[in-house]
N, C-alpha and C positions, 0 to 999 in steps of 0.2 A: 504494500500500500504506500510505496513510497511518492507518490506522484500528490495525495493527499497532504503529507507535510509538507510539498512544495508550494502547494494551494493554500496554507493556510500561510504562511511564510510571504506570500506574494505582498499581501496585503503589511506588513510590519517591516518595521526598519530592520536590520539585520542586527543592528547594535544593542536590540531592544525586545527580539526577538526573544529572550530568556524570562522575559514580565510576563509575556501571556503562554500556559501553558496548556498544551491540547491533547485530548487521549480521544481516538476514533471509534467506533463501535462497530461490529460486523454489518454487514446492510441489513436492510429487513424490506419487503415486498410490505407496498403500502397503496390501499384502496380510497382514495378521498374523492365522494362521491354523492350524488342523491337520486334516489330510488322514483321514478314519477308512475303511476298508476292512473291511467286515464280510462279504465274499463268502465265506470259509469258516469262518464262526463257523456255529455249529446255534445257528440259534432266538434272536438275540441279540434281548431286549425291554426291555433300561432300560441307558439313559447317563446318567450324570451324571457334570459336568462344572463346574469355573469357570475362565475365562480372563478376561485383563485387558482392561480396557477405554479406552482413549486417549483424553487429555481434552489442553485447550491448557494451557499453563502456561509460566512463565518462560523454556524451554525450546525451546518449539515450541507452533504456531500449528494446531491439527487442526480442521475442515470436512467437510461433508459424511460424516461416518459413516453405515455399513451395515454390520449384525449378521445375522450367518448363520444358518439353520436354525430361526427360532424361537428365537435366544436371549434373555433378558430382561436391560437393565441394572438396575443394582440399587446401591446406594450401601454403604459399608461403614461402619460403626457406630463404626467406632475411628477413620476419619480422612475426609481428601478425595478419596481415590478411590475408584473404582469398580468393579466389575468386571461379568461376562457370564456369568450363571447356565443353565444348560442340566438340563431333567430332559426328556427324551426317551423315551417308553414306545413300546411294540408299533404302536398307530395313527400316531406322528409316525413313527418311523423306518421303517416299510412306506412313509410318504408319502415320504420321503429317499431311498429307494431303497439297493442296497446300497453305494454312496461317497457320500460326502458331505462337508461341511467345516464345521468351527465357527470362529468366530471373526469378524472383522471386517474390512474397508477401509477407507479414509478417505483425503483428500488432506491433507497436510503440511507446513509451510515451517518448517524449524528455523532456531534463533536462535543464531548465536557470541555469546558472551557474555566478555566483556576488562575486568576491572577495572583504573582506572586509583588505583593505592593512594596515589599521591602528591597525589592532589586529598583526601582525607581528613585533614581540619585538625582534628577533634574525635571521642570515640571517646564513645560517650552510654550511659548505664547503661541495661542490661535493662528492658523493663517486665514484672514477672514474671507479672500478670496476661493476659498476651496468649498468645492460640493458638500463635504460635509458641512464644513459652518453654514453656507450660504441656505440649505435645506433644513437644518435643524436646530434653528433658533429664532425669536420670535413668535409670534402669534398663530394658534393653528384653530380656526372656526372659534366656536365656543367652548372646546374641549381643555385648549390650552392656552393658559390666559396671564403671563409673566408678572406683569405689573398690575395683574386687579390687586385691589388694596390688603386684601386680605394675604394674599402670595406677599404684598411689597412686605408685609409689616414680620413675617415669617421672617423672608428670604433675610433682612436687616439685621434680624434678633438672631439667626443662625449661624449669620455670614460675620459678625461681629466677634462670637467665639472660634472662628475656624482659623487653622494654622495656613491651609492653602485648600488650592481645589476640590482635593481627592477629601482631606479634612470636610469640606464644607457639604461635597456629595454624599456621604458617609455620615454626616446628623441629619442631611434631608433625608435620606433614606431610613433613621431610626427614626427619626419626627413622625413622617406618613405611617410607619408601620403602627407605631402607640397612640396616635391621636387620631384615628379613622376608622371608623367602622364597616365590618366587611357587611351589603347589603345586596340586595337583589344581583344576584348571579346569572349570568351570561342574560344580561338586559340590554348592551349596548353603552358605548360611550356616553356620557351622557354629558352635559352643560359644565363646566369648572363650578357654576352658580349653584344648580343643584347640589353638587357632591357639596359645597360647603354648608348649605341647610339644610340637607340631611347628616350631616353629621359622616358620609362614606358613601361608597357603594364598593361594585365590583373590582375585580384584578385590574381592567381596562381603566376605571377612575382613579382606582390608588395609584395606576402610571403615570394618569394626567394630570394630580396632583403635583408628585414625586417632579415629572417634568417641568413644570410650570417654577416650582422654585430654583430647579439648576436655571431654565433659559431666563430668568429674573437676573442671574447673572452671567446670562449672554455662555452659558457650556454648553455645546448642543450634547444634543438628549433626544429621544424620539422611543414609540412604543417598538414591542417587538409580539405580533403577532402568531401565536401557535394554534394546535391541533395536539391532543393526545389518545381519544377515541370517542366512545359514542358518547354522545351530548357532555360529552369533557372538552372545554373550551380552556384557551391561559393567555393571559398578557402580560408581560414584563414589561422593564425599561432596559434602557443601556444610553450609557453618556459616552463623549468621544474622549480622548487625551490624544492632544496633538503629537504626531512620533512613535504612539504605544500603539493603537487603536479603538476599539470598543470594548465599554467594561456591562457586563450583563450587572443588574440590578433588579432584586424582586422584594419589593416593601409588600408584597401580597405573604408572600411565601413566610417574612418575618414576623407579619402580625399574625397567622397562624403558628407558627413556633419561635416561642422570643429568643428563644436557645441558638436558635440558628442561626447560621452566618450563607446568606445572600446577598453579601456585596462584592463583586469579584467573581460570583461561582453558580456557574449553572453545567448541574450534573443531570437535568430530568431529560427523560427519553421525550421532546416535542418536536412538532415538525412545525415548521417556521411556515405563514404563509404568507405574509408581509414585512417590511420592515420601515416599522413607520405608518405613521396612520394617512392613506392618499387617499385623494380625492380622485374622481372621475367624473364627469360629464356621461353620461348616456342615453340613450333614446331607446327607449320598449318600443317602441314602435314607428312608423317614417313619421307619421301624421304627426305624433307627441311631441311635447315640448321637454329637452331633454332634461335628467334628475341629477343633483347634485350626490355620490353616493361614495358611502367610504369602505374600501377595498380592506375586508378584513378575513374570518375564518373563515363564515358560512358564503351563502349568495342570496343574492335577490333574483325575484322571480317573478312573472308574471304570466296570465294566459287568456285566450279567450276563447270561447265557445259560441255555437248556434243556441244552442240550448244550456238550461240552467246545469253546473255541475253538481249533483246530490253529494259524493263519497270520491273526488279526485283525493290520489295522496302524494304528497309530497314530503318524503321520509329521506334525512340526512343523517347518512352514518360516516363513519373511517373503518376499516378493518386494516390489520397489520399483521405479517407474520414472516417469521426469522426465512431469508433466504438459505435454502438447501444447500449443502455443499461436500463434493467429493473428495478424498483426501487421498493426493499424488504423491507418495516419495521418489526421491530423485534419487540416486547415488552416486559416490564419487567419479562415477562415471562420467556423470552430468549428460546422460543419455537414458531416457527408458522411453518401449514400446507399450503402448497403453490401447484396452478396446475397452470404453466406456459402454453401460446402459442407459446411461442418460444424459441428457443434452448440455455440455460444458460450455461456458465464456471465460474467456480466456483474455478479454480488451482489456481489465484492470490489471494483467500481466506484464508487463513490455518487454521484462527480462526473460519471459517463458514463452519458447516458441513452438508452435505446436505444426507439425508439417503430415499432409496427406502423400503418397506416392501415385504422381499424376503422369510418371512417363519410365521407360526404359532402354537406352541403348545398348544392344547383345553385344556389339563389335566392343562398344570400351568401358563393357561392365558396371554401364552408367544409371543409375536412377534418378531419374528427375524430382523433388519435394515441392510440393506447392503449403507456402505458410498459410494456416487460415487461422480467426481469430474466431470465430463460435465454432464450435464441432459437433453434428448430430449423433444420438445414441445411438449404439453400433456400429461406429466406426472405426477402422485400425489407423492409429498413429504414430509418430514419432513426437515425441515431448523432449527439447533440449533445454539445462536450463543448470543454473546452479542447484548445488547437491543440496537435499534440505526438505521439509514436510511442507505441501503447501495443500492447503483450503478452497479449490477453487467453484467458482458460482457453478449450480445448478439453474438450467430453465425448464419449467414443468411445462407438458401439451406437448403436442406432436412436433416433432424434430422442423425447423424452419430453413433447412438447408438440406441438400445432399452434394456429394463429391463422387467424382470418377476415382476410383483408387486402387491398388495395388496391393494394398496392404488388408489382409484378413486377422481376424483375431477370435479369442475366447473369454467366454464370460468366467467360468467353472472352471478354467485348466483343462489341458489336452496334451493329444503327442503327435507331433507334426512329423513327416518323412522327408527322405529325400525329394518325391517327389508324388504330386498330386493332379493324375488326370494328365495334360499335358502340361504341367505347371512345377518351376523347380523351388523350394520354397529353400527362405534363408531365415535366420534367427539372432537376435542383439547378443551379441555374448565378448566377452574380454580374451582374446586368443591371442595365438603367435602375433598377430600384427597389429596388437591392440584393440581397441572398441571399436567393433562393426561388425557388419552384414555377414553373419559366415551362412555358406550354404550347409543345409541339415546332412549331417554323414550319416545313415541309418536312421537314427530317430531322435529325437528330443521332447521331450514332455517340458512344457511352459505351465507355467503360474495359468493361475486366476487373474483375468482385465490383462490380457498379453496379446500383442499383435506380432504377428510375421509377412515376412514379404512371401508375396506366389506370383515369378514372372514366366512367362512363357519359358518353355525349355528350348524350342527349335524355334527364331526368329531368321528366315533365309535372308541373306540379302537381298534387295528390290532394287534392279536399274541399276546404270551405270552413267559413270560421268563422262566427261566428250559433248556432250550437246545441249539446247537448252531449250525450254516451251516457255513461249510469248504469254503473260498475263497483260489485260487491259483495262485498266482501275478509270473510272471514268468521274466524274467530277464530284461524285456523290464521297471520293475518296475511300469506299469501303467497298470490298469483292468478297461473297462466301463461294470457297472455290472449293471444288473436288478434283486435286491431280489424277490424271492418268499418269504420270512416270514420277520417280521421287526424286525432290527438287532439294536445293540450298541455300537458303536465303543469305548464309552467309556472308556474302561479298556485297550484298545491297542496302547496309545500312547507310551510307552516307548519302545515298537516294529515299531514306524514309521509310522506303520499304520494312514493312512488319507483318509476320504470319502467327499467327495465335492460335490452340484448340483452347475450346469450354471446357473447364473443368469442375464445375460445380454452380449450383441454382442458390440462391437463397429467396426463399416465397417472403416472405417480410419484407423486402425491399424492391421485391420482382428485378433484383440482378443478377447477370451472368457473371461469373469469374473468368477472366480470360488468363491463359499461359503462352506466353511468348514462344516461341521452338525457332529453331535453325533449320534442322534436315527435317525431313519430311515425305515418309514413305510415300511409294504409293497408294492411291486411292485412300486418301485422310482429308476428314473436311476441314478447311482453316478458314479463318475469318482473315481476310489481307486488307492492311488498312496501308494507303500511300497518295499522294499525290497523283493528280491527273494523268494519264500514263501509260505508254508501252513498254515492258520489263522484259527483257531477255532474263530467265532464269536459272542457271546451269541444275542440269541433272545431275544425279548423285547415287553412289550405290549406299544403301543405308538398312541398317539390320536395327530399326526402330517400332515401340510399338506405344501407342499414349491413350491413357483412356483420357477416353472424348469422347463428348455428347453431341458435336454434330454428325450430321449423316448425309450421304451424296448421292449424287447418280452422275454417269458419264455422258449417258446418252439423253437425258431429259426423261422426266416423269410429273404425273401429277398426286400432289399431295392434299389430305383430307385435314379437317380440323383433328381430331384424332387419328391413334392410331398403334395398336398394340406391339408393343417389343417386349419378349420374355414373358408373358401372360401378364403385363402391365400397361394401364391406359397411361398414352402420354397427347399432349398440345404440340400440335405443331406449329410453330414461329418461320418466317419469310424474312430476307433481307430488302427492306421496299422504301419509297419514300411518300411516306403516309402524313395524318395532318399534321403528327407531332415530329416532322422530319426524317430524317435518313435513320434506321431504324427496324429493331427486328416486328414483328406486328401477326399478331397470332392469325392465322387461315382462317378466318371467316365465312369467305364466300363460297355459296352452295355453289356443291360441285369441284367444289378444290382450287389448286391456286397449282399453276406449270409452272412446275421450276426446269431451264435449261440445259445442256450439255453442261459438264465440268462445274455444275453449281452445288452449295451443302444448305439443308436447312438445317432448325434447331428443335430437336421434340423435349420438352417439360414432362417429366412425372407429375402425371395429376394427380392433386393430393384434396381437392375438394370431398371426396366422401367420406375423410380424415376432420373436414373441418380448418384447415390450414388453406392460407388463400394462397393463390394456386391462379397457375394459366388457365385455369379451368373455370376460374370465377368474377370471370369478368372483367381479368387485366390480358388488353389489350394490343400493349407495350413492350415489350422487354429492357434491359438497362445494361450494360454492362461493361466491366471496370476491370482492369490489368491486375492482376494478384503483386502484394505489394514486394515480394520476396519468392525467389524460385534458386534453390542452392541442387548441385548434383552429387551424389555420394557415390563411390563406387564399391563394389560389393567383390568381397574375398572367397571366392571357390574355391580353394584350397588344393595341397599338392597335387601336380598332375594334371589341372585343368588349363586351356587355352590363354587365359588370360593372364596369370601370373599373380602377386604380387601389387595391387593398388591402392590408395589413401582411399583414406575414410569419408574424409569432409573435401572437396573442393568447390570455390567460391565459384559462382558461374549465374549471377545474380539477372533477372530476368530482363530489366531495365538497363543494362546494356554494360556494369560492373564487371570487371574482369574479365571480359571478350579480351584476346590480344595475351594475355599474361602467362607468368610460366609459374607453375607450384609445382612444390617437392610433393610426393608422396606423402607428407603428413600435412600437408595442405597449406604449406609458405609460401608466400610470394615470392621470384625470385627475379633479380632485376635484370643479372647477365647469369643465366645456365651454361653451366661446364657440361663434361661430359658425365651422363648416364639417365636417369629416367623420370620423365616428366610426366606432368598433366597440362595441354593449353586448351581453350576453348572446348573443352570436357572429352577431352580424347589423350590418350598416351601417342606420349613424342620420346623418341630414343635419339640421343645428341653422342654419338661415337668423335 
């Protein structure tokens, strides 16, 4: 979680960074939401709605957000947050069905935050120019009121006994806590005027008291609005120190235990959903005249109907609950194969790299790795990473990706052979040439959550080099091609030229993965992306084989919106230039769509009867993005086999690193090679 203490760190001086101290929490999946029930409303046809929207902050650490129903974020004009705009008519809410919910999810890791006051050697003047001062001092509606006389005659009598600042914060915060009374709970901010004749009210008033006498002496100060679960509402304060940052403060929390110390120190599990009490301007409706409204926990709402509503409900809850997580150990190896059953993220990792096996060269005993950052359950991988136990996130529901891959594994433990079908398998293990790939001699029995590689055993070589077939990239800049001879794109990069297979789906984002390649067997679909253009491309004899998800024809054929492979429905995709531009665009039209000589399309596993959205439900589109990292490892066959003796790890990065270079066998760079045995451009080179 080191990326977290960089986050909190951004915001403090570095010299000062030891005064506020921070401990993280593991995340937790968190539902902040309201329930609407419109079964016996007559005719209901417009909602509107604004509810808050969770961002990270000094406080907590928010990921992965999901906004319900069609709501839009939307930024508020008066500060830093945000919130979730909802206008709902007759067409979306028929589409909603009669329950529904607005609101949001998101994962979560809150931050305790401990000041340590005794490190604070210097107290620094204001800079009155800055967002904080200029936002959090002064008058805010009737809530917050500096110089009513009642605040001046306090703020005078308190500020009179104080040593400095944090002194004077520090009696306002015991003053508010003993001289107020805790009253009507989660009522709303209410007037400074009120709270003083009644004598108190809620956590939100004891803030704007609290408030009211710091900004009396110009400290900014402002509330801090939370969430803790159902109908548990909380607001604090927090003041700024110029240089330090913000100090939480809870005169709620003290006038319920006088024992306690709540200046400095917020250890409770809340989710933040403001910071600061904003205003907003809105309009429920075009026709209305917009409402002045303050952006706190819950939402305002509104609706109308044809007929009168008897029993509409309108029910706000939070529900929360600890995110699931697998436990990986690494070993010194700083290499383990892993076949998960459930679905891992691995984004909060940077230093864990987790890689699918998306390609193979027979000739230089090459596997290609594609890195990817979520991994669907059931899949074989490779996990690099420092030695050590790590925690990493679970996502529950059906897997939101898949990958073409190489690598098989076990849930239970097994015993893998030499060889399987027509398939040679290899095993992670520490040998003669140290950590890597050895092929199975006889047999091996693997752990439980253990992957192995299974590459073809007999890869002939395809084609020969001497000649070259003409591609014609036309201004759309992108060709899905199907060679008939096996080609080298190698010599064509400084003309742009780039050949790619798909190597994996992710339905949550409806994108493709792409992986770059060089050779390229015959008949393989690639996606070539270059400049307007006729390419001579040299042939090549190549003993290559990549799972990949396109698929070709030589001679032209026509393709159907579905279409079964291996007794599975998939969507078939077209490279076309549709409304939304050059783009792949799933086959729609009855009767199919002619794809050309030498042309590949893209078929999607359809996963709509799973409930995961899917080319199959309704996306149109497809998207897709270069895999950020592609390394080649070569694999040890051991005594007697054709290929000898090769490294482990060679850099061969997909984005164009390392093309040109020479490694030793244990995977160094090297600038001038002597004589004896190399890796360049993922092939063995012998220098006599």
């Amino acid at each position: 979680m080191r990326y977290l203490l960089l986050f909190l760190l951004c915001s403090l001086s570095t010299a000062h960074a030891q005064v506020i101290v921070t401990d993280t929490s593991t995340y937790q999946h968190v539902k902040h939401y309201m329930k609407v029930d419109k079964t016996y409303c007559g005719g209901m046809h417009t909602v509107d709605a604004i509810f808050p929207y969770m961002q990270s902050n000094h406080y907590q650490v928010v990921k992965n957000p999901h906004v319900f129903s069609g709501g839009q974020v939307r930024d508020n004009a008066e500060g830093g947050n945000k919130y979730i705009g909802y206008s709902l008519h007759t067409p979306e809410l028929e589409q909603l069905g009669n329950v529904f919910e607005i609101g949001m999810d998101f994962d979560v890791a809150t931050i305790n935050i401990n000041v340590n006051f005794d490190a604070i050697d210097t107290i620094y003047p204001y800079d009155t120019t800055s967002k904080e001062y200029k936002e959090n001092t002064g008058d805010l509606t009737d809530c917050i009121l500096p110089h009513h006389p009642h605040i001046e005659a306090i703020a005078n009598e308190l500020w009179g006994q104080s040593s400095d600042i944090i002194d004077y914060a520090r009696r306002c915060y015991e003053y508010t806590a003993t001289h107020l009374n805790y009253l009507d709970a989660n009522t709303g901010i209410h007037s400074l005027q009120s709270i003083i004749d009644n004598g108190g009210g809620d956590c939100g008033n004891f803030s704007s008291y609290y408030i009211s006498l710091l900004r009396n002496r110009d400290i900014p100060s402002r509330h801090v609005v939370a969430v803790m679960g159902q109908d548990n509402y909380h607001v604090w304060a927090e003041f700024y120190l110029q240089d330090y940052g913000w100090i939480p403060v809870d005169p709620t929390f003290k006038h319920g235990d006088p024992n306690g110390d709540y200046f400095g120190h917020k250890n409770s599990p809340h989710y933040i959903t403001t910071l600061g009490i904003e205003l907003t301007d809105y309009k429920f409706a075009a026709d209305s005249e917009p409402m002045q409204l303050q952006l706190m926990q819950l939402l305002y709402y509104m609706w109308w109907c044809y007929d009168p509503c008897t029993s509409t409900e309108f029910n706000f809850e939070i529900v929360r609950e600890k995110i699931k997580t697998e436990s990986i150990a690494i070993s010194d190896a700083k290499q383990v194969t892993y076949m998960n059953d459930k679905n891992l993220d691995f984004t909060d990792y940077p230093d864990l790299k987790a890689y699918v096996a998306t390609g193979y060269d027979k000739s230089s005993g090459t596997i290609w790795l594609t890195r990817v950052k979520e991994v669907p359950a059931m899949t074989g991988f490779l996990l690099m990473g420092a030695a050590g136990d790590y925690e990493i996130p679970t996502k529950s529901g059906d897997p939101t990706s898949y990958y073409q891959n190489l690598f098989k594994g076990t849930i239970e433990g097994t015993t893998i052979y030499t060889t399987d079908g027509n398939n040679t398998n290899y095993y992670l293990s520490n040998g003669d040439n140290g950590v890597g790939f050895y092929k199975v001699q006889g047999s091996v029995t693997l752990k439980a959550n253990r992957a192995y590689l299974s590459v073809p055993t007999e890869i002939p070589a395809v084609g020969a080099a001497g000649s070259t077939e003409t591609i014609k990239v036309s201004s759309a800049g992108q060709l899905p091609y199907y060679n008939s001879q096996s080609l080298d794109f190698s010599s064509l990069d400084a003309q742009g030229v780039k050949a790619y297979t798909a190597t994996g789906y992710d339905y949550s984002s409806g994108t493709i993965w792409l992986t770059r390649v060089k050779q390229v067997p015959a008949e393989t679909g690639i996606l070539i992306m270059a400049p307007q253009g006729e390419y001579p491309v040299p042939t090549a004899s190549v003993a290559s084989v990549y799972a990949n998800m396109f698929k070709g024809t030589l001679t032209g054929t026509t393709i159907q919106t579905h279409e079964t492979i291996a007794d599975e429905d998939y969507i078939n995709y077209y490279l076309s230039s549709g409304e939304s531009g050059v783009g792949f665009y799933k086959v729609t039209k009855e009767g199919g769509v002619t794809i050309g000589a030498n042309r590949c399309y893209l078929p999607i596993k359809n996963k709509e009867a799973a409930g995961t959205r899917s080319a199959g439900s309704g996306q149109n589109q497809i998207a897709f993005e270069e895999a950020d990292e592609v390394i080649g490892i070569q694999l040890f066959r051991g005594v007697g086999d054709d290929s000898g003796e090769t490294t482990n790890l060679t850099p061969a990065l997909s984005k164009g690193e390392g093309e040109g270079e020479w490694y030793t066998l244990q995977g160094q760079r090297v600038a001038k090679p002597s004589k004896g045995l190399y890796i360049r451009n993922g092939k063995k080179v012998v220098i006599k």
